[in-house]
Each structure stands twice: as C-alpha cells, then as structure tokens.
N, C-alpha and C positions, 0 to 999 in steps of 0.2 A: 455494627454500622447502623446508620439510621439515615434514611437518606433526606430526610426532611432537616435534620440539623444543620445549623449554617453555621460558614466562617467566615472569616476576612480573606477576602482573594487580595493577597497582597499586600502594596501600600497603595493599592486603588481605595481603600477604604471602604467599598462594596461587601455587602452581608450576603455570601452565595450559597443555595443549597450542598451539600453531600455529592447529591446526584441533579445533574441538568438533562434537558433533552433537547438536544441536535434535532435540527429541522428538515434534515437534505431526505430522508427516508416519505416525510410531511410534503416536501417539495413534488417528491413523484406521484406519490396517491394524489395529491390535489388534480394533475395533471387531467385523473381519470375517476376521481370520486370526489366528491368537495366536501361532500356531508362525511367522508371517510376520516379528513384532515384534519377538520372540526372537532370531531368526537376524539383524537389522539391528543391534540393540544387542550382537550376544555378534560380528560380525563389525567392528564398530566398536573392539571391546577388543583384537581379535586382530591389527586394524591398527595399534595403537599407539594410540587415541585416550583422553583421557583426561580430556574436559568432557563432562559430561553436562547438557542445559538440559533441562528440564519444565516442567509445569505442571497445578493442577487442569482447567484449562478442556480441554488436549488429552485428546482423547476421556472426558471426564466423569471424571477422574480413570484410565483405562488407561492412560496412559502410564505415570504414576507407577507403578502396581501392575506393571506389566512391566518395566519399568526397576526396578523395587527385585530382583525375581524373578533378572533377569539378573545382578546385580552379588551379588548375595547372597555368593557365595563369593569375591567378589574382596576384595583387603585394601582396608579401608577408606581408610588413608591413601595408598595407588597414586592418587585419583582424585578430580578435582572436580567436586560435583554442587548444582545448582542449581534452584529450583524459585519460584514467582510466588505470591504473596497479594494479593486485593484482586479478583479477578475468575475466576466459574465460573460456570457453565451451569446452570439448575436442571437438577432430578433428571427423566432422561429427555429432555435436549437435547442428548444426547451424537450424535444422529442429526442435526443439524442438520450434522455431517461428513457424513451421506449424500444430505444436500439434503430433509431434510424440514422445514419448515416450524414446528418447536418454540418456542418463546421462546427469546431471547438472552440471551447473558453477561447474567450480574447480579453488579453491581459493589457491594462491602463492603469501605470499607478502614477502619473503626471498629477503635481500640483492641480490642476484644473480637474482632469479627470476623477479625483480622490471625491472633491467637491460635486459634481457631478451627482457622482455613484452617490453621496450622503443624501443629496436631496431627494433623491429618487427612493431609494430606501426608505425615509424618512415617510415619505406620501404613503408608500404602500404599506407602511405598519400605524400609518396615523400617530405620531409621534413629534412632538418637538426636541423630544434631545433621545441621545443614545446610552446607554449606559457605557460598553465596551466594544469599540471598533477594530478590529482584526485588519492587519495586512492581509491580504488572501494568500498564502502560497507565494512567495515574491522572490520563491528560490533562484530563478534562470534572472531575476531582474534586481536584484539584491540590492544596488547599489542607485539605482532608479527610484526604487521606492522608497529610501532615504532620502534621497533630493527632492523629488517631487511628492508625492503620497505624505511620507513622517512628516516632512517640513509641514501638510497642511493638517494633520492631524494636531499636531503640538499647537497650533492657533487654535481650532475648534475645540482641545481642552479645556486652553486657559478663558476662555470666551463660555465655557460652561454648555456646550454644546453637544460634546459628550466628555463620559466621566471618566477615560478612561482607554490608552493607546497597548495595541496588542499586534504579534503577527499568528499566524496560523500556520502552521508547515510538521513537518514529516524529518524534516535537514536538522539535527540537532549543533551543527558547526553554525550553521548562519545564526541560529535564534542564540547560539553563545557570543556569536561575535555582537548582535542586535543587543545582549544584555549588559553588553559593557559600554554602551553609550551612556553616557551621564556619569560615569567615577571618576575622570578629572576634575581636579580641583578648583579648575576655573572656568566649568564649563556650568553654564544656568539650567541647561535644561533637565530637568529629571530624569530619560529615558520612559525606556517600556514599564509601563506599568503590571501587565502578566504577558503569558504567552498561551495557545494553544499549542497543544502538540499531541500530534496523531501518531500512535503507533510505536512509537519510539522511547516508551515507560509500561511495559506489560510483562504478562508472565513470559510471555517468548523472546522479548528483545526488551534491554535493560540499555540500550546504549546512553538512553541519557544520563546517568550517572556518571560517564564520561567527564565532563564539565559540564554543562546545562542546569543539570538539579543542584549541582553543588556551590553552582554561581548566585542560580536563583532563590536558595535558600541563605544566602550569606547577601543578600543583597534586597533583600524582601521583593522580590517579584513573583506572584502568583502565577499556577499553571494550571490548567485544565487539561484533563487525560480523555485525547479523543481515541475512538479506534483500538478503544482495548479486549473487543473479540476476534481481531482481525478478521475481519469481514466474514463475520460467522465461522471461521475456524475453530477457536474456541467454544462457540456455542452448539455443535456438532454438524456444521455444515460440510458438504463434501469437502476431501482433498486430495483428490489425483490429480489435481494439476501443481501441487505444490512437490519441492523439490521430497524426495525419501527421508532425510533426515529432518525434516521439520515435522514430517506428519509421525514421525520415531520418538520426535521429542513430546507431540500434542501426546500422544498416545502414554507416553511414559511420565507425565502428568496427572493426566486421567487416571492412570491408574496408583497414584499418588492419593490423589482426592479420594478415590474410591475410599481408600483404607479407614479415611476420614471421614466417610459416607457425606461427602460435601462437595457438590457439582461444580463440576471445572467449570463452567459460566459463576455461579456467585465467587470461588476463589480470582477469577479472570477479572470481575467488575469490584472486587474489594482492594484486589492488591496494587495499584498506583497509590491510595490514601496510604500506604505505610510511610511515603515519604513529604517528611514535613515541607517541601517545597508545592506539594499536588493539594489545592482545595478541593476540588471534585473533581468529577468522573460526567463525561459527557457518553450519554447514549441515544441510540436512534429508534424508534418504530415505526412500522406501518400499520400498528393497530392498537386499541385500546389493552386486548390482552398478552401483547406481545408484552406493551410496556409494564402491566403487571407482573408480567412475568420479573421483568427485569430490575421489579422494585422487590420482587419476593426474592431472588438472589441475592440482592444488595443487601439484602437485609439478615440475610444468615447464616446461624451459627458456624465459625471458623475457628477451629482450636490452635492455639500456636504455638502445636507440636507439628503439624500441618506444613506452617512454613519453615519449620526447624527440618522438617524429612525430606524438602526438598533442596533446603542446601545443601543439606547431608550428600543428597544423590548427585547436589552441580547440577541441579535442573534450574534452579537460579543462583545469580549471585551474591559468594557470600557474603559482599558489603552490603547486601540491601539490606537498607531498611524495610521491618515487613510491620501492616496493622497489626494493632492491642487492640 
C-alpha cells in the first residue's frame, strides 16, 4: 500500500489519495487547542495526503474554519475536499465533544436547508465550490433527504458547484437502495456519485458485501471506508464494554497477525482497499504522530498468506476480496 497513490473515486472523476483524513477527531482539538488542529492538518499535506472529509457537526463548525485556514494557500485543484449537509449541532453544542450535556445533532435535509448548510460551509472553508457533498447520516429521514437535500444537490452538480453527490451512513440497506437511483432507463439523473460508509467494510464486520459493494462496484460508484478501527478497538483501545464474543474475535485476529508479525491496526487500515468498489480509507487524528503512526501502518508489509489464514480460521469472509 502507499497511501499517497491516487485513484478515481468512481465516476465522480476525482483523483483521491489511498488514505484521507477525517476531520471530526480535528473538530474536538480545535475546540480546545487551535495551534493543535493546524499542525494535524498542515502535517497531513506534508505527508502527501490529499482528502480532506468534514463537516458542520465536527466541533460546531471548527473543523471547517481550520481546515479552510490550513489549506488556504495550497492550490485548489492539488486536493479533494468534502464536507456533510443535513446534520449540525445547535448553536453551543459544539461542547457535547467535551461531554457536556447540550442538545443533539439537529437533522435538516429540506431543499432549503441543504442550501443553507452549503453556504455556511463554504464561508468557513473559504471555498467557492465543493468537491463531494455527503448526505450526513439520513438514515431516520431517508426519504426526506431524497426530496429535499438530493433534489438540491443534483442542481448544485450540474451548476458546477460541487463535483460530486454522496451519503454518509453506517445502514448499508439505505446506501443500496440510494445506489440504485439512476438505473432506469428513462431516468436523467445519474444518481450517487460515491458513498461514505462507516463501519460497515472492516475486518470485524464485512456486511457490506451483502449488496452495497457489489452494486457499487457494477455500477461504478466510489466508496470511502470510514471507521475502520472501530473506534479504537482495532487499534488496541479498551474492550469491556463490548459484547465477549467480539472482543474473542479482536483477540483471535491479533493473534493471527502476530504469526505474521504485522499489527492488527496496519492489517485493520489496509483491508477495505482489497475491494475493488473501496478508493480509500478514511482516518482520524488528534495529533501529528498519531497520524504518522497511521501512515506507517498503511504503509506495511502484509503478506497474503496473512489474509489466506484468516479465512482459513472464518475470521473473515470467504468471499472477500483481500489486498495484493
């Protein structure tokens, strides 16, 4: 793997790193160090990376305004940047990152609303167009953000406003039913151009093989693999609160990798890329060496007897496709 190489996300026609970095981890430090946030994103560029994901929800809109800050001077077209409508924090719940108790996301994906959220975004990253726009999460409102949200996206495509229509979710049933928009035969609109998807393509849960990857890959739609340490599980964060048999299965991984003398974080952050529907791999940090770290995994040696021993054992499945 190399995480500075690029591919076509799709049939967006966007040239995307390997590996992007997620901003919502960017969003908290800002919250409470500014010069923190700076040095994660201006250490990100110097890496070679070259996706940037946001959103208003991370830290009440700082992410955006630090991520536009950082990149200010870089050339526009060096890099792809992405950002969510449809879901932010009221005003002053940007603290619910520090565990206070504010009101939650408040979700708006009304035609106007969508509009809204873009202009706002746009201010805070300093930007005249968007590369890829994400539905935020639109699971509970599914059919909502078709009518009003997609309906204003698809204008601000074709208007060259941004490059490029996506949703974000976790629900691999809705982002299949969302990829089959645009295959009648007398319908104009192209559909979704990629999709994010959290969680839901990793070494612990493969469900989007289901349908998802295999629609997305026959239909050229790009995917970006968020969420693939599950929130530090993977990466050896605690797990007593997770159910026995997950933490039996991390552990019987682990000791998979071992044999391979290859860390269950770099096997975690390579294996979405074995399926030709996954462009990159989206990762988060809160510091410059965190994200080193997480570029020195991406980046190594995996033998693939590796992912052959663990189908062998049914630790994944045997359809997958795994990286060469």
């Amino acid at each position: 793997m190399n995480h500075r190489h690029r591919v076509r996300l799709g049939r967006s026609g966007l040239q995307v790193t390997r590996m992007g970095l997620n901003l919502a981890a960017v969003g908290r430090l800002a919250l409470g160090r500014a010069d923190g946030a700076a040095a994660v994103i201006d250490h990100a560029w110097q890496r070679g990376l070259r996706l940037f994901d946001t959103a208003p929800e991370y830290g009440d809109g700082s992410a955006e305004r630090h991520t536009g800050r950082a990149l200010a001077d870089r050339p526009r077209e060096d890099y792809v940047l992405t950002t969510k409508v449809g879901r932010q924090n009221e005003p002053g719940g940007a603290y619910l990152w520090l565990g206070d108790p504010s009101p939650g996301p408040q979700f708006d994906f009304s035609y106007d609303g969508v509009h809204r959220s873009l202009e706002q975004s746009m201010h805070r990253l300093s930007v005249e167009r968007l590369d890829v726009v994400h539905l935020h999460d639109p699971v509970r409102r599914a059919d909502e953000a078709l009518r009003g949200g997609y309906k204003a996206l698809v204008q601000l495509r074709a208007a060259g406003t941004i490059g490029a229509i996506s949703a974000s979710a976790d629900h691999t049933g809705l982002l299949a039913e969302y990829a089959a928009i645009g295959r009648r035969s007398d319908q104009q609109d192209p559909g979704f151009d990629c999709f994010l998807l959290a969680g839901r393509y990793t070494l612990l849960d493969q469900s989007g093989l289901d349908l998802l990857l295999p629609r997305c890959a026959a239909w050229g739609i790009g995917v970006m693999a968020a969420g693939v340490l599950h929130r530090g599980l993977l990466a050896g964060a605690p797990a007593t609160d997770r159910p026995a048999y997950v933490r039996e299965r991390v552990e019987a991984i682990r000791r998979v990798c071992d044999l391979y003398a290859v860390p269950l974080r770099a096997a975690a952050l390579q294996f979405p890329l074995g399926h030709p529907a996954v462009a990159t791999v989206l990762v988060g940090a809160k510091s410059p060496e965190q994200l080193e770290d997480d570029i020195a995994m991406f980046n190594h040696p995996i033998p693939a007897a590796l992912w052959a021993d663990l189908k062998r054992r049914n630790l994944i499945e045997q359809r997958t496709p795994t990286p060469r």
